[in-house]
N, C-alpha and C positions, 0 to 999 in steps of 0.2 A: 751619468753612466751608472748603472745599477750593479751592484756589491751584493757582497752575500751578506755581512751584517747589515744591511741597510734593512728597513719595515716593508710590509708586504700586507695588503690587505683581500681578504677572501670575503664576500660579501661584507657582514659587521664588525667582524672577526677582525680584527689590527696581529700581526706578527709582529712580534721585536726586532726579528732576521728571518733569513729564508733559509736556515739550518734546520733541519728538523731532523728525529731518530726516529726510523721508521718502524714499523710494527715487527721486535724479534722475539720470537717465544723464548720461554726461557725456564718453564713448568716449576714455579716458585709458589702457584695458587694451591690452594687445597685440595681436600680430595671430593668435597663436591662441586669443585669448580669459586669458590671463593675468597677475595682477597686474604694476602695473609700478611702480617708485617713486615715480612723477608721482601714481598714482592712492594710494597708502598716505600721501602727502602732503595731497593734498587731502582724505581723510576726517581725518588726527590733527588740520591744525589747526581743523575742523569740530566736531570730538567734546567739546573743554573747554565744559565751563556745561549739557548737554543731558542729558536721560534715555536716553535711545535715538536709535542711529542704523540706517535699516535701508538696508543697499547697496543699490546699484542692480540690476537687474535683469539676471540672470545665466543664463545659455542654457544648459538640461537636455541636450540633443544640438545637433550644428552644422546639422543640418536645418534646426531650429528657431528660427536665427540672425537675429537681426532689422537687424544692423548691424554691419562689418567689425571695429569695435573696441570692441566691446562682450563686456564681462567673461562670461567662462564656468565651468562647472560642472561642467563634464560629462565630466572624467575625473583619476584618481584623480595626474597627474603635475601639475595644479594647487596643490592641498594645500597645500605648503609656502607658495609665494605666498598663498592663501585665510586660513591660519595668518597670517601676518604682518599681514593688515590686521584679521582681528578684534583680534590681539593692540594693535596702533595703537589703535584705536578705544576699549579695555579698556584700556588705561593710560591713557586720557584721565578717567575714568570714569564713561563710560558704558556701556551694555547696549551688542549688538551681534548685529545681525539682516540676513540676506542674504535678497532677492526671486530665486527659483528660475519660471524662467517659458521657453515654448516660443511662440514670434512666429506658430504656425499661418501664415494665409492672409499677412500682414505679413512673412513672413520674406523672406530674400535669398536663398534657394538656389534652386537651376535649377528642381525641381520643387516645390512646396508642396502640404503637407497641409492638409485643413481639418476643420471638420465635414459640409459639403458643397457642392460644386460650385458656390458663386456668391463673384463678384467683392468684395471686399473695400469697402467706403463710404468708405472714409477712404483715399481717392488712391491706389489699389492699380490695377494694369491688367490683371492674370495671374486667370485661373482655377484656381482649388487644385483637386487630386483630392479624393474623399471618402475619407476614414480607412474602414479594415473596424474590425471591432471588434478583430481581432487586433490591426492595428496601433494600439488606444488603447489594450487590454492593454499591450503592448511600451512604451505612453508613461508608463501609469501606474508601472509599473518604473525607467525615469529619472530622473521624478519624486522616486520613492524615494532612488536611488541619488544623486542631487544633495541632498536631505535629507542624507543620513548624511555624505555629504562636510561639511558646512555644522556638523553635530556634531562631526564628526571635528577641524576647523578652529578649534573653541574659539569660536563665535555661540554667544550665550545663546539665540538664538531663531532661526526660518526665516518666511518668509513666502511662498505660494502667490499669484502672480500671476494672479487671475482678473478684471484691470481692461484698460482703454486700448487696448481689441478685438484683445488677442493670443488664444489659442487658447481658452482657458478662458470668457474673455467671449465668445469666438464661439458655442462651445457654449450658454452662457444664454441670448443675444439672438435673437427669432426672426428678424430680419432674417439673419443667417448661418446660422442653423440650420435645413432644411429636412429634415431626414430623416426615414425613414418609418418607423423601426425604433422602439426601446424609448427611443431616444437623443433623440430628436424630437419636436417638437409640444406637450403641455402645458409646465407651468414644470417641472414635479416631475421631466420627461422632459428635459427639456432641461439641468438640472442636477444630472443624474445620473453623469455625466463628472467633472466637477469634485469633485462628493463623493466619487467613489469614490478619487479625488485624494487628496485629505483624509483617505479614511480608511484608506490606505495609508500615506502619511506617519506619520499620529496613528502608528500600529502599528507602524513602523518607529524611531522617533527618540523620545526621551525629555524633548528642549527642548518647550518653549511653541511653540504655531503658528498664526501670523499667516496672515491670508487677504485678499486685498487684493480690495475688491468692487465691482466698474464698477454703479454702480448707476443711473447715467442713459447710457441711451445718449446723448442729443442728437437723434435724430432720430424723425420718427413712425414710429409701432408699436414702437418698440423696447422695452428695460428702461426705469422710469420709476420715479420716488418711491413710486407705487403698488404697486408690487411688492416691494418690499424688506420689509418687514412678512411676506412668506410667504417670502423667499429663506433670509433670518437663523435665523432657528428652525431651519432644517433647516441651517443649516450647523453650527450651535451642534452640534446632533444628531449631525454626523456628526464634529465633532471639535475645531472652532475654538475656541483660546483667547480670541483678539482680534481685531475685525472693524477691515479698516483701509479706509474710504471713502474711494473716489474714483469718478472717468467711466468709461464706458462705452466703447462703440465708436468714438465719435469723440472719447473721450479729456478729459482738461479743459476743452481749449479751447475746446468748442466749447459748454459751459454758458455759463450767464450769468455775468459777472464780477466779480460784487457780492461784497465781502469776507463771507469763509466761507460762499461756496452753500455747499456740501455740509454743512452742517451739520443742516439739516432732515431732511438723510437719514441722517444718526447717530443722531438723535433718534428716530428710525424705527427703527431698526434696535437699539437699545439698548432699547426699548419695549418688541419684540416677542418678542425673542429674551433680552435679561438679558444678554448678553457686552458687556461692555467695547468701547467702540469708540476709534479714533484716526481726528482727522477732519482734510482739509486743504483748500486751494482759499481762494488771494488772500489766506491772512492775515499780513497785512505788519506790523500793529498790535498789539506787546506786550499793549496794557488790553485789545483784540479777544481773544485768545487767552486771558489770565485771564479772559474774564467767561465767555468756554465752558467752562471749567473751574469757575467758582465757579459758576453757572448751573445747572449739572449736565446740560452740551448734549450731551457728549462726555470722556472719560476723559481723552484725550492728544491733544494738537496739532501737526501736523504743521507746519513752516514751512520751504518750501523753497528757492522763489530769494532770498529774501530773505541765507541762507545763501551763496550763491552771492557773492551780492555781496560781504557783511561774515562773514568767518570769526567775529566775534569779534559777531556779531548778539545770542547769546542772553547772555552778559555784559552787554551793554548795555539788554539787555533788563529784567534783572534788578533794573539799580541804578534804572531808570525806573521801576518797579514800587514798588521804596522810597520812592521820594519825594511 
């Protein structure tokens, strides 16, 4: 029967446990987007007891900036900082995986890119321009180029931000997505962006690649449980090692917050597709987490603020589990 500390293998990748702390910001980097000691501190004493940890969410270009002190990617004089905190994280021993992601219509820059032209749902004020296709070319490039960085840096793994309505989930959800082009309108059309994401990445980098899936928007008409059954298969298709569940447009918050929603949608998505998922949302409850695990609801569990609070959460987790 399979346990939450038991090992878990992702391609070459060995996990210790199928505990992981999933990507929480936490704006501790600097101010050009740079490791700083506060933040290499808060993931090492985070990392003892867990399988994986995957950094927060790390900005491809400064366009695509979602918040002034939020960790960046996006160019090659990071490195050495990037280098230090996988290495933190790997001495701990655990795996170690960075979320590479672009804030679209959510970002903080003067102008915003989107998929097109409408106001953001989630407390945004600003109308985005609509991307050409050139310029999603030029994004999927960054993408890339923030991938190899993330190799270069010593991550066993990267994970493609297509959750919590930054650009990627804009692209999916038809509430932001209104374009008339190839890019727009069906699901297959509207997640065409994001694959192609993915399958630049797959091409470029040799680590395992995670993809983080807003799979509920929150609101009517959007993404919903019903659609992830057709979203999965085709990302599998296009490259994804490990499907990592979460919200959609309006982000976690705004599901219901019954310990481990989103696990219905792992089970969904694991169904349909056969990849491996990590699922998270409100599970605070060590015996919660192992029974997803021994259930066979989901592969690996994410537990977030829980971490936040008690560095030392998945230790104590462990000895509860023993008794």
């Amino acid at each position: 029967m399979k346990r939450l500390f038991e090992p878990f293998e992702i391609r070459e990748v060995i996990l210790r446990n199928r505990l992981a702390i999933p990507p929480l910001a936490n704006n501790r980097a600097g101010e050009n987007g740079e490791v700083t000691d506060e933040l290499v501190l808060h993931y090492r004493e985070r990392s003892a007891d867990v399988g994986l940890v995957v950094v927060e969410h790390s900005f491809i270009d400064p366009q695509g900036r979602y918040t002034t002190r939020q960790l960046g990617i996006h160019d090659d004089s990071l490195l050495d900082g990037l280098s230090r905190l996988a290495s933190a994280i790997r001495a701990q021993g655990a795996a170690a995986s960075i979320q590479i992601t672009h804030a679209g219509s959510r970002g903080c820059s003067d102008v915003l890119r989107a998929p097109s032209p409408v106001v953001h749902p989630r407390g945004a004020s600003r109308v985005p321009e609509e991307l050409s296709v050139s310029e999603m070319k030029g994004l999927i490039e960054l993408f890339v180029a923030a991938a190899r960085r993330a190799e270069r840096a010593g991550f066993d793994l990267v994970e493609i931000h297509g959750a919590h309505g930054y650009l990627l989930s804009q692209f999916l959800s038809p509430i932001t997505n209104k374009r008339q082009d190839g890019y727009g309108g069906k699901l297959e059309n509207r997640l065409r962006f994001p694959m192609e994401v993915v399958e630049a990445v797959k091409r470029a980098v040799g680590i395992p690649l995670m993809y983080r899936l807003g799979a509920e928007d929150g609101i009517e008409g959007g993404i919903s449980l019903h659609d992830v059954p057709r979203i999965a298969p085709l990302l599998r298709e296009a490259g994804v090692d490990l499907l990592d569940i979460s919200g959609g447009l309006m982000g976690w918050e705004m599901v219901n917050e019954r310990p481990g929603f989103f696990v219905p949608y792992a089970e969904a998505a694991r169904r349909s597709s056969g990849l491996p998922c990590m699922v998270t949302g409100n599970i605070h409850d060590p015996a919660l987490a192992d029974a997803i695990v021994r259930e066979d609801r989901a592969d690996i569990v994410g537990v977030g603020r829980p971490f936040l609070k008690d560095p030392e959460w998945a230790r104590k987790a462990r000895v509860s589990l023993m008794q």
